[in-house]
LUMZA-854224 format. One record per residue (C-alpha): residue number from 1; z, x, y. Coordinates in steps of 0.25 Angstrom, whole numbers, plus 5000, padded with zeros to 4 digits. Example, Ala and Ser with C-alpha at 12.3 -4.5 7.8 and 13.67 -1.06 7.14 Angstrom:
// LUMZA-854224
<site 1; <5031; 5049; 4982>>;
<site 2; <5029; 5055; 4996>>;
This chain:
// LUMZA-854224
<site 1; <5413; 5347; 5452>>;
<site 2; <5423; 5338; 5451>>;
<site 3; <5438; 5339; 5451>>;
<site 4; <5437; 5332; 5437>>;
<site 5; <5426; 5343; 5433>>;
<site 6; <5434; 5355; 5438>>;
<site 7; <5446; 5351; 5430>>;
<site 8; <5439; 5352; 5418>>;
<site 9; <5436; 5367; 5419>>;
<site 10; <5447; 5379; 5416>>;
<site 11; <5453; 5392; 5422>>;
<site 12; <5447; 5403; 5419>>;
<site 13; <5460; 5407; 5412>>;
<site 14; <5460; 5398; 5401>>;
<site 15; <5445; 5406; 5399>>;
<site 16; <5452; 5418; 5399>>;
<site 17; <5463; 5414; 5390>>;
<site 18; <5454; 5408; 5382>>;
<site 19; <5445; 5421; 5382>>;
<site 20; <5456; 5430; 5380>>;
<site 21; <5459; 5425; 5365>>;
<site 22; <5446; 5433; 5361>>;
<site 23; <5454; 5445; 5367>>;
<site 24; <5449; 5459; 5357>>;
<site 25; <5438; 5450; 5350>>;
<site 26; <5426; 5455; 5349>>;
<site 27; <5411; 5449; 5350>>;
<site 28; <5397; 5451; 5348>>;
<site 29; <5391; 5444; 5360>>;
<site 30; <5376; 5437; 5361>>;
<site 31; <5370; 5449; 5368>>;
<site 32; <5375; 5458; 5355>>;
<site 33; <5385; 5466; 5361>>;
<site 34; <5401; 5466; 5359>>;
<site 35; <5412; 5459; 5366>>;
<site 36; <5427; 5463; 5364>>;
<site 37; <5435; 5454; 5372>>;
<site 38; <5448; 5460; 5382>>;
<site 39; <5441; 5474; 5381>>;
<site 40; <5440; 5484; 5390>>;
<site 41; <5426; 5488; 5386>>;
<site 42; <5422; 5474; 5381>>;
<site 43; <5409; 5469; 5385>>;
<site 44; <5409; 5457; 5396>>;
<site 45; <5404; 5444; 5393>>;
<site 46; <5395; 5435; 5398>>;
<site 47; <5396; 5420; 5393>>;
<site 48; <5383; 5411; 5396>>;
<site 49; <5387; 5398; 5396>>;
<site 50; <5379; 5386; 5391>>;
<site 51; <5376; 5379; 5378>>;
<site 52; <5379; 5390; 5371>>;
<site 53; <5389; 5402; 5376>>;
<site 54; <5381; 5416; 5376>>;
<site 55; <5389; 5428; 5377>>;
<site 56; <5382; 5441; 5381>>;
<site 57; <5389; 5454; 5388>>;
<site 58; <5388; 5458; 5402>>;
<site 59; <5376; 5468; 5399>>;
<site 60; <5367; 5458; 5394>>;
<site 61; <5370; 5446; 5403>>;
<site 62; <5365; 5456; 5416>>;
């Protein structure tokens, strides 16, 4: 990778920030269960990553 193409990519903070906007929110995932984001009990999510984004829970991605 060049220096060029390592510029293009961002910390992980502005991901978290970016994330944390959907704090309390709640989802229906593509596995059918539920997602609360910032919760103590939520669900943990597993993004796969392509042409189109597929969000499933960590009990159905294992």
């Amino acid at each position: 990778m060049t220096k060029e193409q390592k510029k293009a990519y961002r910390p992980t903070q502005e991901l978290r920030e970016l994330l944390g906007t959907l704090n309390h929110e709640k989802f229906v995932l593509d596995c059918g269960h539920y997602l609360t984001f910032n919760e103590v009990l939520g669900n943990n999510l597993i993004i796969y990553n392509g042409t189109e984004l597929r969000f499933i829970c960590t009990e159905c991605g294992y």
